[in-house]
C-alpha positions in Angstrom: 6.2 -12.9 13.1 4.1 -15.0 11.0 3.9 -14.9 7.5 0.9 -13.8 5.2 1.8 -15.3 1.6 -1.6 -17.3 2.2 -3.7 -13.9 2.4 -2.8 -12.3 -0.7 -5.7 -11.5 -2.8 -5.8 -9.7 -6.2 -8.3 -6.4 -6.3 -9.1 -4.2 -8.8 -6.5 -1.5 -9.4 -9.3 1.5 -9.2 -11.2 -0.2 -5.8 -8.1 1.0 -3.8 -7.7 4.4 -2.0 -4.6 6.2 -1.4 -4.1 8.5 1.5 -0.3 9.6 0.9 1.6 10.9 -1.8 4.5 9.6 -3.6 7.8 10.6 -4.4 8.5 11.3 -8.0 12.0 9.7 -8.3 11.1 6.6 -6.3 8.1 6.0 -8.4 10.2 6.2 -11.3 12.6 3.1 -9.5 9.6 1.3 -8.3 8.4 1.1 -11.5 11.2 -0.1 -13.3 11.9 -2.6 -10.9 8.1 -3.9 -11.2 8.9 -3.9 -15.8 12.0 -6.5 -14.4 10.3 -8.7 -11.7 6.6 -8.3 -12.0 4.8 -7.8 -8.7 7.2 -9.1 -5.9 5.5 -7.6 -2.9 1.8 -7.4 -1.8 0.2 -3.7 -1.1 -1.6 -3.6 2.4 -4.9 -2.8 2.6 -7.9 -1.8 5.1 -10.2 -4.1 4.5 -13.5 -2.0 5.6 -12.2 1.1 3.2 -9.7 0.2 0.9 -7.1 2.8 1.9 -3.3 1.5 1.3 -1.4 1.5 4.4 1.8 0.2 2.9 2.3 0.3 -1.2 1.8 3.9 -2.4 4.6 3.2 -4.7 3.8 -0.1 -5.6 -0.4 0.8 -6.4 1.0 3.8 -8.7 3.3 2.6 -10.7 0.6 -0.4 -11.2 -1.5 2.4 -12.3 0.5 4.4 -14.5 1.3 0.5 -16.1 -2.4 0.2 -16.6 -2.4 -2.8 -14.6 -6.1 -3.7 -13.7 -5.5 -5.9 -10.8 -2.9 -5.7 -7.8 -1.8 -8.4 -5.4 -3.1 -7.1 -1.5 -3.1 -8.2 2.1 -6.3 -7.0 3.6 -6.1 -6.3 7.3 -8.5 -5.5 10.3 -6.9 -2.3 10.3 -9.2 -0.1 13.5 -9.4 -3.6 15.3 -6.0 -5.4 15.0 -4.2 -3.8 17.8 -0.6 -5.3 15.8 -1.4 -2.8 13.2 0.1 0.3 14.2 0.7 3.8 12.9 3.6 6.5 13.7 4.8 9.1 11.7 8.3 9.3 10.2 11.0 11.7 11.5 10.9 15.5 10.1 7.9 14.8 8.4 6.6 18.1 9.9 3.6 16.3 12.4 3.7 14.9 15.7 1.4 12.0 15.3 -0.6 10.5 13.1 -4.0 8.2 13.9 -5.3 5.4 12.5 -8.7 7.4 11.8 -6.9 10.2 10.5 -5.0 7.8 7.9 -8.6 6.6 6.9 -10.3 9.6 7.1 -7.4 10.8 4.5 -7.5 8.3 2.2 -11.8 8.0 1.8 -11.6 12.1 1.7 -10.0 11.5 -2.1 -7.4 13.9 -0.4 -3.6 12.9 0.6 -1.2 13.6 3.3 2.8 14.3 2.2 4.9 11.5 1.3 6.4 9.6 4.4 4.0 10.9 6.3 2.6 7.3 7.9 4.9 5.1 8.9 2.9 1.4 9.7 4.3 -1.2 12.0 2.7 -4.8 11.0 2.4 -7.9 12.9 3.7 -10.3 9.8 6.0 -9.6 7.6 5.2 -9.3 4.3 6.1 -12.0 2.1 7.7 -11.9 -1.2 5.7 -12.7 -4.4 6.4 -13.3 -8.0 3.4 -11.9 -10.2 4.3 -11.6 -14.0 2.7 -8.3 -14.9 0.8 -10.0 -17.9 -1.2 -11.8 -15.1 -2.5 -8.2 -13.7 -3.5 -6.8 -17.1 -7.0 -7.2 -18.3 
């Protein structure tokens, strides 16, 4: 599993789409841990549509910091067959599509939380972002 610390980009905070929602109390953690270590983990991104795959968490509590930019990984997502999609256990569907999960998140609507569940071919590297370098 290779590692991607070379493909993180910083985007705009409003450019990205999200197509899940999140869970109030592990916003609230997320959050806090991002006011102690700054940005520590890239959010993953289609690159064609902007839709987070991996970083609901992570883009809103940027947001509700009023952080302008956010570290990403941009990925191939329809074409890179190491990208794939499942849903979690009891999230009340059977499958879930990589269409669907874009279709979602350009719609401006969103699916449950834990409702996508993506499988990457790299593993996501750690980062160390101060906050104050994501303002505007």
């Amino acid at each position: 599993m290779e590692d991607h610390l070379e493909g993180v980009i910083l985007v705009e905070t409003v450019s990205l789409r999200g197509h899940e929602e999140v869970i109030p109390d592990n916003l609230e953690t997320r959050t806090s841990k991002m006011l102690r270590k700054g940005f520590y983990k890239p959010i993953i991104v289609d690159r064609g549509s902007m839709v987070i795959l991996d970083g609901h968490h992570k883009w809103n509590a940027a947001k509700s910091l009023g952080l302008a930019r956010v570290p990403v990984i941009l990925v191939d997502y329809l074409v890179d067959e190491g990208v794939l999609v499942d849903v979690w256990p009891d999230c009340g569907r059977e499958s879930i599509t990589k269409t669907e999960v874009l279709e979602m998140g350009v719609s401006g609507d969103v699916f449950p939380p834990k409702t996508s569940r993506h499988t990457l071919p790299f593993k996501i590297p750690s980062i160390s972002i101060p906050l104050s370098d994501l303002e505007n």
